[in-house]
C-alpha positions as CSV (number, residue, x, y, z in Angstrom):
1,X,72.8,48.3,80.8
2,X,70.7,47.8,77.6
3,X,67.3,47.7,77.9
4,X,64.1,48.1,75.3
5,X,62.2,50.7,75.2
6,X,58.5,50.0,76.1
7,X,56.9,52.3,73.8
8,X,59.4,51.8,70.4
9,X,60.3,48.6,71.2
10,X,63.4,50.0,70.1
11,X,66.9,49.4,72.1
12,X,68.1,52.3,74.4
13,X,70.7,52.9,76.7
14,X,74.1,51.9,76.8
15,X,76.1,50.0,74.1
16,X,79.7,48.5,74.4
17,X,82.3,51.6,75.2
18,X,79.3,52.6,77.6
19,X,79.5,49.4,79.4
20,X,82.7,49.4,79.9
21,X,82.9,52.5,81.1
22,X,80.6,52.0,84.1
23,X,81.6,48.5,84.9
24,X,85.2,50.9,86.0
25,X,82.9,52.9,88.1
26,X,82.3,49.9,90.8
27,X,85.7,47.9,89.6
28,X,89.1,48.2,90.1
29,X,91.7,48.0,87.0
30,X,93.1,44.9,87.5
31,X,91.7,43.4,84.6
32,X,93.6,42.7,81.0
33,X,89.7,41.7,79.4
34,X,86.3,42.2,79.8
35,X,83.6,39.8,78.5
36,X,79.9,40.9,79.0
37,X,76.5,39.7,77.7
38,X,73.0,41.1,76.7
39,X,69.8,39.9,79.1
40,X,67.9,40.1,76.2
41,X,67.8,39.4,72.7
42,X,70.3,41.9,70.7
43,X,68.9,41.4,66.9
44,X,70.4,42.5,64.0
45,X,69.3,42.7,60.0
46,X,72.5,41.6,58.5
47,X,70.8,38.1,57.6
48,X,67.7,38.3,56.6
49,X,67.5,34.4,56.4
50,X,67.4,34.5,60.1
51,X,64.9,36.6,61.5
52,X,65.6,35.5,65.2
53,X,69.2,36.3,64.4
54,X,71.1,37.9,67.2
55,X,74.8,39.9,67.2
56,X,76.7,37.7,67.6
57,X,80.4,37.8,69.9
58,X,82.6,40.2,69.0
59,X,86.1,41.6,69.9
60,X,87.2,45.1,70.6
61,X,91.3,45.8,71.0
62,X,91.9,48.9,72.5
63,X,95.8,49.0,73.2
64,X,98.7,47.3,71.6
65,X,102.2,47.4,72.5
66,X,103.4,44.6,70.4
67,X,105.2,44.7,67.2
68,X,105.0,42.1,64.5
69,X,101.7,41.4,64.5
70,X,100.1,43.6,61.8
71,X,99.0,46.4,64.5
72,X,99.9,49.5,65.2
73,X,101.4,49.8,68.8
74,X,98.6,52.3,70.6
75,X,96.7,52.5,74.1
76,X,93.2,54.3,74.1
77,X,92.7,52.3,77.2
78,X,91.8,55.6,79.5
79,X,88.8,56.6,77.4
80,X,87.0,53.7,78.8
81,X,88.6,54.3,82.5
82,X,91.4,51.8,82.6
83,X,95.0,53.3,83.6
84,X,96.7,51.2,80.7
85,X,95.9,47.2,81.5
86,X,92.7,47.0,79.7
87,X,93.7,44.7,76.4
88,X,90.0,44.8,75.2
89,X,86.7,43.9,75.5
90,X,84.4,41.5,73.8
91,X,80.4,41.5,73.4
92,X,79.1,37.5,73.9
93,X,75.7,37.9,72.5
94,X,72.3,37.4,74.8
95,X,72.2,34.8,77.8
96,X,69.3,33.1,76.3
97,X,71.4,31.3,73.5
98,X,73.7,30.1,75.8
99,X,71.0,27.5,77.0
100,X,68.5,27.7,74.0
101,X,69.5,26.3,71.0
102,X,70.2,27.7,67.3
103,X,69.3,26.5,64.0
104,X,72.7,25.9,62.4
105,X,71.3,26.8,58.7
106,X,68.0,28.2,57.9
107,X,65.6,25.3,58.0
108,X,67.2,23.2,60.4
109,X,65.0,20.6,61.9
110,X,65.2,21.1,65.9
111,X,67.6,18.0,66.7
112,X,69.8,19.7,64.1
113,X,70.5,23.0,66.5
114,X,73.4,23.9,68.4
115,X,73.8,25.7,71.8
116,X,76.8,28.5,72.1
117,X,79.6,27.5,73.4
118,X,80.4,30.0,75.8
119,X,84.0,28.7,76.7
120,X,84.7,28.2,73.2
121,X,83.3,31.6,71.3
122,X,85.5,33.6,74.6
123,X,88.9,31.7,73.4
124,X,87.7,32.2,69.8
125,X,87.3,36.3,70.4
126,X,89.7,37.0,73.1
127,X,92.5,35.6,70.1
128,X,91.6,38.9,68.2
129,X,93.8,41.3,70.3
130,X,96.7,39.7,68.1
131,X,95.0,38.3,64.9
132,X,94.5,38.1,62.3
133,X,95.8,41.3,61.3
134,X,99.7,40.6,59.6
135,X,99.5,38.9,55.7
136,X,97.7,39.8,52.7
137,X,94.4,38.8,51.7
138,X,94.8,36.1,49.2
139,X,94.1,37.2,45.5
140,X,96.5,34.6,43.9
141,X,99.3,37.1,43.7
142,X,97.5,40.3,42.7
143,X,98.1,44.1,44.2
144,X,101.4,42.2,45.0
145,X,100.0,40.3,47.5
146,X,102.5,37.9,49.0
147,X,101.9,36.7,52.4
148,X,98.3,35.6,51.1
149,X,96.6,34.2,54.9
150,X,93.9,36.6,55.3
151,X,90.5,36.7,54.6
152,X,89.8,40.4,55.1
153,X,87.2,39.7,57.8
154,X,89.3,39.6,60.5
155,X,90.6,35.8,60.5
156,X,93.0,33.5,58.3
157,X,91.8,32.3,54.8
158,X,90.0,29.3,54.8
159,X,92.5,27.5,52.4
160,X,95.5,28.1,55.3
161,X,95.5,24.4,56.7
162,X,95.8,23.3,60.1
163,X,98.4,21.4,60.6
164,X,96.7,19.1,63.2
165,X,93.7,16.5,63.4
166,X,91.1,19.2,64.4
167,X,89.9,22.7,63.1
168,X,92.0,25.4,64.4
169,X,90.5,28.5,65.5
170,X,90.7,31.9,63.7
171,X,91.1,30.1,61.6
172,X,93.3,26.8,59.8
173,X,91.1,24.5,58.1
174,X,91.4,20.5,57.4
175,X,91.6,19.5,54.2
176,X,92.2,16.0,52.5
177,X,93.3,14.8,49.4
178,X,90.3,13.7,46.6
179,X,93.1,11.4,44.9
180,X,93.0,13.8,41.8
181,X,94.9,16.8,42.9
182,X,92.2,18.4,44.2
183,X,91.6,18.4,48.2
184,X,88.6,18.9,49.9
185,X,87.7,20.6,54.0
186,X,87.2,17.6,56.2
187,X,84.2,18.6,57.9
188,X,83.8,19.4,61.7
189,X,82.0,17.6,64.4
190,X,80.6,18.6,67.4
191,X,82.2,18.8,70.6
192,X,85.4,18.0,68.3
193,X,88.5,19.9,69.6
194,X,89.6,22.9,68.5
195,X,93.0,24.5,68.7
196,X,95.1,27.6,67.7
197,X,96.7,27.3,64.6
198,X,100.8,27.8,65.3
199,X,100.4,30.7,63.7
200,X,98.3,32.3,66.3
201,X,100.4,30.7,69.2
202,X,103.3,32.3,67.4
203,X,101.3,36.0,67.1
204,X,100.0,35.3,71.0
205,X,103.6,34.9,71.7
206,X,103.5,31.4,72.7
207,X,104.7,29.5,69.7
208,X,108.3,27.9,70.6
209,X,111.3,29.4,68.1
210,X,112.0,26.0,66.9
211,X,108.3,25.6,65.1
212,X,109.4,29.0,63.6
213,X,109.7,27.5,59.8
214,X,108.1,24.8,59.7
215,X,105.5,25.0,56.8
216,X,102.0,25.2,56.2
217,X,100.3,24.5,53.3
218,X,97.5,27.4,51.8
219,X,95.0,25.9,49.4
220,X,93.5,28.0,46.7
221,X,89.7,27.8,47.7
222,X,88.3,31.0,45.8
223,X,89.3,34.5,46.0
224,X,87.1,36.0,49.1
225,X,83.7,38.0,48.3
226,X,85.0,37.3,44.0
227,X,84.3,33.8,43.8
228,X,83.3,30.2,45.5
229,X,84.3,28.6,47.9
230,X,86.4,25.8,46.5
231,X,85.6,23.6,49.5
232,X,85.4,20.5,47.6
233,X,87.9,21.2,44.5
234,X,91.0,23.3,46.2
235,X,94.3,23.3,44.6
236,X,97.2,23.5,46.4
237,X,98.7,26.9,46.2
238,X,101.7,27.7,48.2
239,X,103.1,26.8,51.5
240,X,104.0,29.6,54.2
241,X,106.0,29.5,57.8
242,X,105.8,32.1,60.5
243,X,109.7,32.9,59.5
244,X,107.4,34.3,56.5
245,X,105.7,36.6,58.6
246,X,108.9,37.7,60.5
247,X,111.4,38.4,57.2
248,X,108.2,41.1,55.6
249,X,107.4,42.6,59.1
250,X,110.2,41.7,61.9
251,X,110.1,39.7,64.8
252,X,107.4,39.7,67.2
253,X,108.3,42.2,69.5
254,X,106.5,43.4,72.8
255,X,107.6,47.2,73.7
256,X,105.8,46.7,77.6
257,X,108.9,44.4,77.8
258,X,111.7,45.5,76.0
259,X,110.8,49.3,78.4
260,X,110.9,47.3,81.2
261,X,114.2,45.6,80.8
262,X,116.3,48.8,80.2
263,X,119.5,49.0,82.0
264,X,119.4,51.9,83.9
265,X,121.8,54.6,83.3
C-alpha cells in the first residue's frame, strides 16, 4: 500500500491502478466496485488555502457497456486483473477524516467542522460510472450547445434544479423564488437528505419510463470558470426532460443485456 518514505518524507509505493491490481492477487472477481482508503494523510497542493488539505474521493470507470449515457462502450477491466465485472474503483481519502473533523472554509471556528461522510461520499462517487457525462456544458447557447446540464467537472450545472425538497447529488440544486424574478440556492443543512436527481436514476437505469418527460427547470447561475456564481440572482433559463437526452443521443441502452437476450440461431 502507500507508505512515506522516512528519509524524503515523500509518498512511495503504490497508487490506485497498483492497488487494485494486488487486492486481485488475494481476491476473487466477484466484485462490480472497489472502494479503498489511505492510512495516512494523502496531501495535495491544489488549494493552497488549506494546507492540511487531503485528496479527496475520487471515481475511476474502467468498463462501460451502456449506451446513452455520454460514454463510449469499452472494458479495460483486465489491465487491473478483473475478467470483465470490475465497473471501477474509487479512492475515499485517508481514515483519519473519517473520525477527525474538517474546517468547512478556511477559518472555520472548530464547532463549525464537519466529519466525512463515508456512506454518503461512496453513493456520491460510485454515481460516476454513469454521470455526468451526456449534455453540454452550459454557455447560454454558444459552440451550439443545447443540452446545457454540465458543468465540465464531471457533475450537473449548479443551476439544473432538483426537483425535490433536498439537494440532489451529482448534482441538482434547490433554488427559490426572491419575488423579483430572480431565484436564489436554498442552502443545505447537515444530516439533511440527499437524493439522486431523476436524471441520474434515469442514467443508472432506474428511473421509471413514465418520469421520462417530465421537466426540470436549469437556472442561469454564471457560465462555469467565465463568470460568478449567480447563487443569489439566477434567472431562469430553460427547462429540460430526460426525453431531451434520449431524442440527441438514443435511448439508454445496455449491450451486456441486449448480447445476452439473443435468440439463438
Amino acid at each position: 500500500m502507500l507508505r512515506r518514505s522516512p528519509v524524503t518524507g515523500e509518498i512511495i509505493g503504490y497508487w490506485d491502478d497498483k492497488i487494485v491490481k494486488e487486492f486481485y492477487k488475494g481476491n476473487p472477481d466477484d466484485y462490480d466496485f472497489i472502494f479503498f482508503f489511505a492510512a495516512f494523510n494523502v496531501p495535495t497542493v491544489s488549494r493552497p488555502e488549506f494546507p492540511q488539505e487531503h485528496i479527496g474521493a475520487y471515481y475511476r470507470p474502467v468498463s462501460n457497456s451502456i449506451n446513452g449515457i455520454g460514454l463510449p462502450i469499452y472494458d479495460i477491466s483486465g489491465v487491473y486483473g478483473s475478467s470483465g465485472r470490475l465497473k471501477g474503483f474509487g479512492f475515499m481519502g485517508t481514515l483519519y477524516y473519517i473520525s477527525h473533523p474538517l474546517p468547512t472554509k478556511p477559518g472555520s471556528p472548530p464547532e463549525d467542522y464537519s466529519k466525512i461522510d463515508v456512506g454518503g461520499v461512496t453513493w456520491h462517487e460510485i454515481v460516476h460510472q454513469w454521470c455526468c457525462y451526456v449534455g453540454d456544458l452550459f454557455r447560454r447557447g454558444k459552440d451550439n450547445a443545447k443540452l446545457e446540464i454540465t458543468d465540465g467537472e464531471g457533475h450537473f450545472y449548479i443551476g439544473l434544479e432538483s426537483p425535490t425538497q433536498t439537494p440532489a447529488d451529482c448534482c441538482g440544486t434547490q433554488w427559490t423564488s426572491n419575488g423579483d424574478g430572480t431565484f436564489r440556492i436554498v442552502p443545505s443543512t447537515n444530516g439533511q437528505e440527499v437524493r439522486y436527481h431523476p436524471i441520474v436514476l434515469y442514467l443508472m437505469g432506474v428511473l421509471l419510463e413514465s418520469d421520462y418527460d417530465k421537466r426540470y427547470n436549469v437556472y442561469d447561475a454564471g457560465i462555469p470558470r467565465e463568470e460568478s456564481v449567480l447563487s443569489g440572482k439566477a434567472v431562469f433559463y430553460k427547462d429540460v426532460s430526460v426525453g431531451d437526452i434520449i431524442t440527441g443521443i438514443g435511448k439508454r441502452e445496455d449491450t451486456n443485456l441486449k448480447e445476452n437476450t439473443k435468440k439463438p440461431k
